[in-house]
C-alpha positions in Angstrom: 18.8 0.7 -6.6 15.7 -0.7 -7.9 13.1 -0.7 -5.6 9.9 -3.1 -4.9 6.9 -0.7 -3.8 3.8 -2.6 -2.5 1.1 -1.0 -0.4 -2.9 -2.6 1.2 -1.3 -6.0 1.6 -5.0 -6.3 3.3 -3.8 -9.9 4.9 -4.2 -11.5 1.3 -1.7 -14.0 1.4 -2.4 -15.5 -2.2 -1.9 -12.0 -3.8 1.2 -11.5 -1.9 3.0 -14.4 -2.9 2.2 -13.7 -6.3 3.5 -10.7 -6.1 6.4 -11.7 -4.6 7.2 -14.5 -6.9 7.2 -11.9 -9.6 9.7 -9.3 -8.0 11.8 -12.6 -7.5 12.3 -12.3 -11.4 13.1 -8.5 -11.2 16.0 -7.8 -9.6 14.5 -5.9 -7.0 17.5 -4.7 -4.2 14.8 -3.5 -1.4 10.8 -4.4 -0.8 8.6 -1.3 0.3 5.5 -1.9 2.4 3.1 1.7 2.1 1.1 0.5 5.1 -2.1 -2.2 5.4 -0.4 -5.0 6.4 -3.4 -6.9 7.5 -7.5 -6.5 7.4 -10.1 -7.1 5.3 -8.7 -10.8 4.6 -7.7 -13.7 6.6 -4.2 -14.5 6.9 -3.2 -11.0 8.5 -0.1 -13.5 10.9 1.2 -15.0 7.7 1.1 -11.5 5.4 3.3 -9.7 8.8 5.3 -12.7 9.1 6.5 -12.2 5.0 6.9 -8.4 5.8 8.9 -9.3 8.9 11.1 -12.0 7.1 11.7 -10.0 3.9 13.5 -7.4 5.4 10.6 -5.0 4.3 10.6 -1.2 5.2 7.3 -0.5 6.2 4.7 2.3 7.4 1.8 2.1 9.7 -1.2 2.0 7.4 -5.0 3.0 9.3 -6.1 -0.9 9.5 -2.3 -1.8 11.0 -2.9 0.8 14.0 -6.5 -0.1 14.5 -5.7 -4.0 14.8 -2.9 -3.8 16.9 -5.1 -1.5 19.2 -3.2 1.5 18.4 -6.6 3.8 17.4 -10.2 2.6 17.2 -11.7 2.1 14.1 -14.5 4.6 14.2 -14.5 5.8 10.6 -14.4 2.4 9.3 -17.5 0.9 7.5 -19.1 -2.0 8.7 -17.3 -4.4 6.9 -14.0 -3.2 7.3 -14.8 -2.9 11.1 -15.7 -6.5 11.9 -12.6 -7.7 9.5 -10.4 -5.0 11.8 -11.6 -7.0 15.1 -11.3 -9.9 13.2 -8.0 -9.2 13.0 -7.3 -8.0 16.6 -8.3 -11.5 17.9 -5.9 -13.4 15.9 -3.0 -11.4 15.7 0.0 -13.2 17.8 1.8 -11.0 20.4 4.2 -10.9 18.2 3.2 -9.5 14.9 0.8 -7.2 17.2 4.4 -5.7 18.6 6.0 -5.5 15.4 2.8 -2.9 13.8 3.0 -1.3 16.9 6.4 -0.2 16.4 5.5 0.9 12.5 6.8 4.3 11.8 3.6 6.2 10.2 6.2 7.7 7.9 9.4 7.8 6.6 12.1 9.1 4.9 14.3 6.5 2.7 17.2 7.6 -0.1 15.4 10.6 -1.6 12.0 8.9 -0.9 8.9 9.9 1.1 6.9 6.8 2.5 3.0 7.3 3.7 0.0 5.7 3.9 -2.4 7.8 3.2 -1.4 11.6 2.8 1.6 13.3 4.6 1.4 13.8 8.3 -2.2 12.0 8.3 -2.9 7.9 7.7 -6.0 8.4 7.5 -6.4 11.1 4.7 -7.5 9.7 0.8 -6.2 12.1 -1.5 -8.8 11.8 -4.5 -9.0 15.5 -5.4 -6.6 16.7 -7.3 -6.6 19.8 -4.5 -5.8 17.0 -2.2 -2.7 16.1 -4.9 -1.8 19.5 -5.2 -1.5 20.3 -1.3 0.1 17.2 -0.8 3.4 17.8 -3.4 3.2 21.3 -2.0 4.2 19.4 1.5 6.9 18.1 0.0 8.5 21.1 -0.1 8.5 21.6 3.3 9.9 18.1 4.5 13.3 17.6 5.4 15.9 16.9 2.8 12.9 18.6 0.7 12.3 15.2 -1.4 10.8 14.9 -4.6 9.4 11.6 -4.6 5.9 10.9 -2.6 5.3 7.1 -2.2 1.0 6.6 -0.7 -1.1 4.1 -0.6 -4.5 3.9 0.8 -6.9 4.7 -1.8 -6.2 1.2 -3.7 -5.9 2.9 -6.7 -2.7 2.6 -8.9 -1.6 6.2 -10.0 1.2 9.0 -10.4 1.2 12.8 -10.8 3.7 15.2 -11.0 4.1 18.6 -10.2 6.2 21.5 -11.4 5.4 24.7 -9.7 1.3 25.8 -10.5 1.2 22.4 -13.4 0.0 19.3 -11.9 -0.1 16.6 -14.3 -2.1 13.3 -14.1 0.6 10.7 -15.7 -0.8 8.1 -17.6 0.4 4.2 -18.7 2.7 1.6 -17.4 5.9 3.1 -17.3 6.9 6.8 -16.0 10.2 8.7 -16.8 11.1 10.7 -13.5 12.1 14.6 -14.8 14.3 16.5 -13.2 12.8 19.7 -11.8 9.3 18.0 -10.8 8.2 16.3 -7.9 5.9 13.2 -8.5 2.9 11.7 -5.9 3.0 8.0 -6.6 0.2 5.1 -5.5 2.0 1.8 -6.5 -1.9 0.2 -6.1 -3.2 -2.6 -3.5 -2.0 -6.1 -3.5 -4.6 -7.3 -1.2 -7.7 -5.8 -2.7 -8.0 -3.8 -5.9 -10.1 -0.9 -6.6 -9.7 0.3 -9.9 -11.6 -2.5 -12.0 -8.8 -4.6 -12.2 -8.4 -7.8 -10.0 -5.3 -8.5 -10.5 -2.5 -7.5 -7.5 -0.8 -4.2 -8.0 2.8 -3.2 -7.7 5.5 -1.0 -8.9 9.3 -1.5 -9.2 11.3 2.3 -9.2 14.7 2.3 -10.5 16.8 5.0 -9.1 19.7 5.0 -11.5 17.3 5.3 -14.7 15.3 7.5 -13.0 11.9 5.5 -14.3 8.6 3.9 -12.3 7.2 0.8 -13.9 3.4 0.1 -12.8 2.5 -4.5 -12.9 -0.3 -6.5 -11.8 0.5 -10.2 -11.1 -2.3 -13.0 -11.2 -3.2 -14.6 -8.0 -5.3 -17.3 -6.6 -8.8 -15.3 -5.7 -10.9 -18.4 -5.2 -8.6 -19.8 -2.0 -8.2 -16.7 -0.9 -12.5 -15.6 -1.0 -12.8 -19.2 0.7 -10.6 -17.9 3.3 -12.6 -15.2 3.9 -15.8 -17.3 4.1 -14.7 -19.7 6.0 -13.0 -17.3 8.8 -16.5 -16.2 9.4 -15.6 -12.2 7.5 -18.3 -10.6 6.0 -19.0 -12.6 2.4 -19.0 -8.9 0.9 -15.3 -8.9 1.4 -14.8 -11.8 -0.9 -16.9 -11.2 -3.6 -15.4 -7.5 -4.0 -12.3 -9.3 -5.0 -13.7 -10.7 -7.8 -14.6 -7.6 -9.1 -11.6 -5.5 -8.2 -13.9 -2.9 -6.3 
């Protein structure tokens, strides 16, 4: 099986397509949604109606449960908060049921799917004690699995773990060793945060037992125009720009 792992979709419907338009060409058997369907950007309807029609498996991320009126978003900044409620005006009934019924994790064909750490949405793992606690869980999940798919911190990375070693991988493509358990971030589509604009993705091949990390090229300008003209906070767009 070759899977298509997205995550902080962020209701950027020009990076998504993109995106999309490039798995086309892959051969991907299954999409993977990590959570963050919508916020921050302003077609959060059309982004959950893709999900939706695409057959997606999907978690709650923090900004899905705040929008749909799941949790409030009191640790949010200001920005994020007023895209958030944004977002909960202009939601249809619809896609408002369908990320109320989000699993906040789950367990799919040897894989572990979160948003932001296991057992908690909300949790950034930056640390590596954060890492190392977090493929020390994975011991103690069902089926015990070895493979940690998380979003939430927009940042495109992989480690792996073999009893006290923890190991920050590094490059574009990652052989999966037997014996070790790997914490993967496939990146955000909707808005970067590593420096690099582009939208972020990965595609994990089961049968070669390998994780390839791309960006795709999107439209920015229509999409920071977007923002502008929904009224968002400007701040929202021009971070786009910068991939921060």
């Amino acid at each position: 099986m070759r899977y298509a792992v997205l995550s902080d979709i962020h209701g950027n419907l020009e990076a998504l397509t993109a995106v999309l338009d490039r798995i086309a060409g892959m051969g991907a058997d299954r999409l993977l949604c990590l959570g963050d369907l919508v916020g921050y950007n302003a077609n959060p309807n059309e982004c959950v109606d893709i999900a939706r029609s695409e057959n997606m498996v999907c978690v709650m991320g923090n900004h899905d449960s705040a929008a749909c009126g799941l949790t409030e978003p009191v640790n949010f900044n200001p920005w994020a908060k007023q895209a958030v409620l944004w977002t909960q005006l202009h939601l249809t009934g619809r896609n408002r049921t369908f990320l109320r019924g989000l699993k906040r994790e789950t367990a799919l064909d040897g894989l572990f799917l979160c948003h932001g750490a296991i057992h908690d949405t909300d949790r950034y793992l930056l640390s590596r004690n954060d890492v190392r606690e977090t493929i020390g869980l994975m011991a103690e999940l069902p089926g015990s699995p070895r493979i940690c798919l998380h979003g939430h911190t927009h940042l495109q990375m992989a480690f792996s773990g073999f009893g006290p070693e923890l190991l920050r991988e590094f490059g574009d493509e990652l052989r999966l060793l037997s014996g070790r358990r790997y914490l993967i971030n496939p990146g955000a589509v909707g808005q970067p945060r590593d420096g690099d604009a582009r939208a972020a993705f990965l595609i994990y091949d089961s049968g070669e037992e390998r994780v390839t990390f791309h960006r795709a090229e999107y439209d920015i300008t229509s999409c920071q125009d977007k923002i502008i003209g929904a009224g968002l906070p400007p701040r929202l767009a021009e971070r786009l720009t910068m991939g921060w």
